[in-house]
RODO-2510 file (C-alpha; in nm, 4 decimals, decimal comma):
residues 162
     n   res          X          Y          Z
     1     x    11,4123     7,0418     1,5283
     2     x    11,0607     7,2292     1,4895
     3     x    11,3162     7,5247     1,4986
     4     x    11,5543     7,4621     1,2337
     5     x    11,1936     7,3976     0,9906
     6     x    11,0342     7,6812     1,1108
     7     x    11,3262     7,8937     0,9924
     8     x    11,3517     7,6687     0,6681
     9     x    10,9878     7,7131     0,6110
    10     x    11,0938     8,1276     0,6476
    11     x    11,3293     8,0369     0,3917
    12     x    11,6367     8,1809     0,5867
    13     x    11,9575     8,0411     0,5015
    14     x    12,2593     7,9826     0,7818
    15     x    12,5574     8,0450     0,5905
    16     x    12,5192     8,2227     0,2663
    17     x    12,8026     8,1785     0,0112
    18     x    12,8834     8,5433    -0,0932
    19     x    12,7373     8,8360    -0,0266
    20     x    12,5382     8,8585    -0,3450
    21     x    12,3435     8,5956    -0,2383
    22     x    12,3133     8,6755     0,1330
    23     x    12,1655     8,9877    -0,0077
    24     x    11,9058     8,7818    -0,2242
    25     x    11,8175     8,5735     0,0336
    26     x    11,7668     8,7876     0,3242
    27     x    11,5150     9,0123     0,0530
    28     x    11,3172     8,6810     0,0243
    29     x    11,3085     8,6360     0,3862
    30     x    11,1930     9,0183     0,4830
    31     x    10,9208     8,9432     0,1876
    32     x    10,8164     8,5646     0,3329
    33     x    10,8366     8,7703     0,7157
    34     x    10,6374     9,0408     0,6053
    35     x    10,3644     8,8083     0,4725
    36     x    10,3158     8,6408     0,8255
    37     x    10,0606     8,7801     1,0167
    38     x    10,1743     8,8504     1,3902
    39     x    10,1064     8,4605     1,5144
    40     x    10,3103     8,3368     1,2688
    41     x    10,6055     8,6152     1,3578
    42     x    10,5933     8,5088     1,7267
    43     x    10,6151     8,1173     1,6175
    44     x    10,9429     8,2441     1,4704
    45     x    11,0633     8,5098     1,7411
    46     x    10,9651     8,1719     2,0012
    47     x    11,1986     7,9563     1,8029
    48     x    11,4925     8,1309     1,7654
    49     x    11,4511     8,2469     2,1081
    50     x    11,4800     7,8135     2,2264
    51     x    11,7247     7,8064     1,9785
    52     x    11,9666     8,0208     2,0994
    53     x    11,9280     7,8888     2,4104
    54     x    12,0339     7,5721     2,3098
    55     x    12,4366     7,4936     2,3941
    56     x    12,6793     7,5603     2,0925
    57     x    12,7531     7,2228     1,9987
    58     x    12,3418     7,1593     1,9687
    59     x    12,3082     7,4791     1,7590
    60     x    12,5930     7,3864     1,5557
    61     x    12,4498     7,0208     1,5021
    62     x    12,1199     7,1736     1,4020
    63     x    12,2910     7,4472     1,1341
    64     x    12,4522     7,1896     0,9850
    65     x    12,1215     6,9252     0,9632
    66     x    11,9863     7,2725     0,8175
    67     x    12,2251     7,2540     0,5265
    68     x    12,2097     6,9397     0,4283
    69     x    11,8358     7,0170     0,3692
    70     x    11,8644     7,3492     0,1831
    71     x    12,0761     7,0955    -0,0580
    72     x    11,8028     6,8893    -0,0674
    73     x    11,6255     6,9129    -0,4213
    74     x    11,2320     7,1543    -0,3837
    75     x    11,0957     6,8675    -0,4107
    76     x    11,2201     6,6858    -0,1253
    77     x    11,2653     6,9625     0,1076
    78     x    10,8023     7,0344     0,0166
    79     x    10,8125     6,6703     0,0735
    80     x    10,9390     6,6946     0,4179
    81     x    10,8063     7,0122     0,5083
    82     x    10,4592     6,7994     0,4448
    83     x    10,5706     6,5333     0,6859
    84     x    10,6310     6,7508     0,9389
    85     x    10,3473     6,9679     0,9294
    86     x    10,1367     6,5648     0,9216
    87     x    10,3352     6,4928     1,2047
    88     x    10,2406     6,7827     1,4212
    89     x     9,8682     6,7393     1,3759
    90     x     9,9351     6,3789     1,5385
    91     x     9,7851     6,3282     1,8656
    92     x    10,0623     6,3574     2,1016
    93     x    10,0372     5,9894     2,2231
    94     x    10,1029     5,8988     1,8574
    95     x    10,3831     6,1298     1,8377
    96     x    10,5520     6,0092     2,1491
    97     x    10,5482     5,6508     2,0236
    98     x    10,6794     5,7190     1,6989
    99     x    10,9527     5,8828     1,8018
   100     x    11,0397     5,6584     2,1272
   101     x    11,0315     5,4196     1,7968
   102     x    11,2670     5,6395     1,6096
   103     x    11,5109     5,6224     1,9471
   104     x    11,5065     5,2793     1,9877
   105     x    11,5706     5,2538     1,5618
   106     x    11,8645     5,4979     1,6016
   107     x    12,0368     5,2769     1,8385
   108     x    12,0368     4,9221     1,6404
   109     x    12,3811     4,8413     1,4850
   110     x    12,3981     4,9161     1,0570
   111     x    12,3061     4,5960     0,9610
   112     x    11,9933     4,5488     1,1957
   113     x    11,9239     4,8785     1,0226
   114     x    11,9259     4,7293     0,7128
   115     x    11,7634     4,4256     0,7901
   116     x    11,4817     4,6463     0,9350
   117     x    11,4368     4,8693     0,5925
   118     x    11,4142     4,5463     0,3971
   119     x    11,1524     4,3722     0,6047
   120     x    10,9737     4,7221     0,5605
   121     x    11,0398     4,7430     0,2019
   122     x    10,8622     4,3843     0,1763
   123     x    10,5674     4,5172     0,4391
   124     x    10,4976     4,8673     0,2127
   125     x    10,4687     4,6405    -0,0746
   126     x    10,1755     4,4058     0,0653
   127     x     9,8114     4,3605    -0,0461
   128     x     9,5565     4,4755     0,0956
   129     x     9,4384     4,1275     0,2281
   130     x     9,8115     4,0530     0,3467
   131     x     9,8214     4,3508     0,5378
   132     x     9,4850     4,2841     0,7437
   133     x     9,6540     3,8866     0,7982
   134     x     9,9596     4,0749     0,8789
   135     x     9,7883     4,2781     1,1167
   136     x     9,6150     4,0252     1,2704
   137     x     9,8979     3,7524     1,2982
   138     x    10,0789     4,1112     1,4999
   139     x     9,7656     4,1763     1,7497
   140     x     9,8048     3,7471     1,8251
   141     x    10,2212     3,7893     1,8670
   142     x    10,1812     4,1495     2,1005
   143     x     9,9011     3,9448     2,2951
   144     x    10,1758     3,6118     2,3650
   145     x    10,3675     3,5892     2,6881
   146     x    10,7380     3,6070     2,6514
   147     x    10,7975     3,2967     2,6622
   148     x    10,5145     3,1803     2,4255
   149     x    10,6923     3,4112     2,1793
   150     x    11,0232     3,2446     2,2839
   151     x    10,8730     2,9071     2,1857
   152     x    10,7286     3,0250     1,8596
   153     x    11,0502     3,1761     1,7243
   154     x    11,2602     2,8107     1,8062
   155     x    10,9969     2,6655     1,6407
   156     x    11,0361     2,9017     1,3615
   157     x    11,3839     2,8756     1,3441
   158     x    11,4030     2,4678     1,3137
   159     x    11,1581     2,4839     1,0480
   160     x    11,3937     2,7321     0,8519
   161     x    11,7166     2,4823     0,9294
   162     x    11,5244     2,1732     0,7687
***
């Protein structure tokens, strides 16, 4: 992944559609490489070295995750380059558990999906004084025993079926 947006940040394309444009875009790359200063160039030699190490079918999963961003609008592909760039100054513990959270996220069926973005839609949207009771009301549930937190969501769930 840190791959496929260090070439996007080079501004490389995979597939160009004619030659025309392949032409354009590999003048704007030799112009964005020959800005870099000889970190940055081994960043990029680095990556494309683990990327072609990757198998095929990875490679080919990764070109195509890199189109669907070059479709993306400026906007949203600054946007992400942002987020990934905020994500990499993470401390690595943070890192791993967002993206053991991502994993686990990845794995629930469509409409737990759904369910999910909705109860996050509803959590983005809270005051600032919600938030810290929401916060709170979380550090009491992580600090209940399984089967305290068993008890708590029957009790829950036969005040919701009154």
């Amino acid at each position: 992944m840190k791959a496929l947006l260090l070439i996007a940040m080079a501004g490389a394309t995979a597939a160009p559609a004619s030659a025309v444009a392949a032409g354009n875009q590999l003048d704007r790359a030799r112009v964005k490489w020959e800005a870099m200063d000889e970190g940055q160039r081994q960043t990029l030699r680095d990556a494309h070295s683990r990327f072609k190490a990757l198998p095929e079918q990875e490679q080919e999963r990764i070109r195509s995750a890199y189109r669907r961003f070059r479709e993306l609008p400026e906007k949203k592909q600054q946007y992400m380059r942002d987020q990934f760039r905020a994500f990499s100054r993470l401390p690595n513990r943070e890192r791993t558990v967002i993206l053991e959270s991502f994993r686990r996220y990845k794995g629930f069926s469509p409409d737990r999906k759904s369910q999910l973005r909705k109860e996050y839609g509803k959590l983005i949207n809270l005051s600032p004084g919600e938030r810290r009771r929401f916060i709170q009301k979380m550090q009491q549930w992580r600090q209940l025993s399984p089967e305290q937190r068993q008890r708590l969501r029957e009790t829950v769930r036969r005040r919701r079926n009154r």
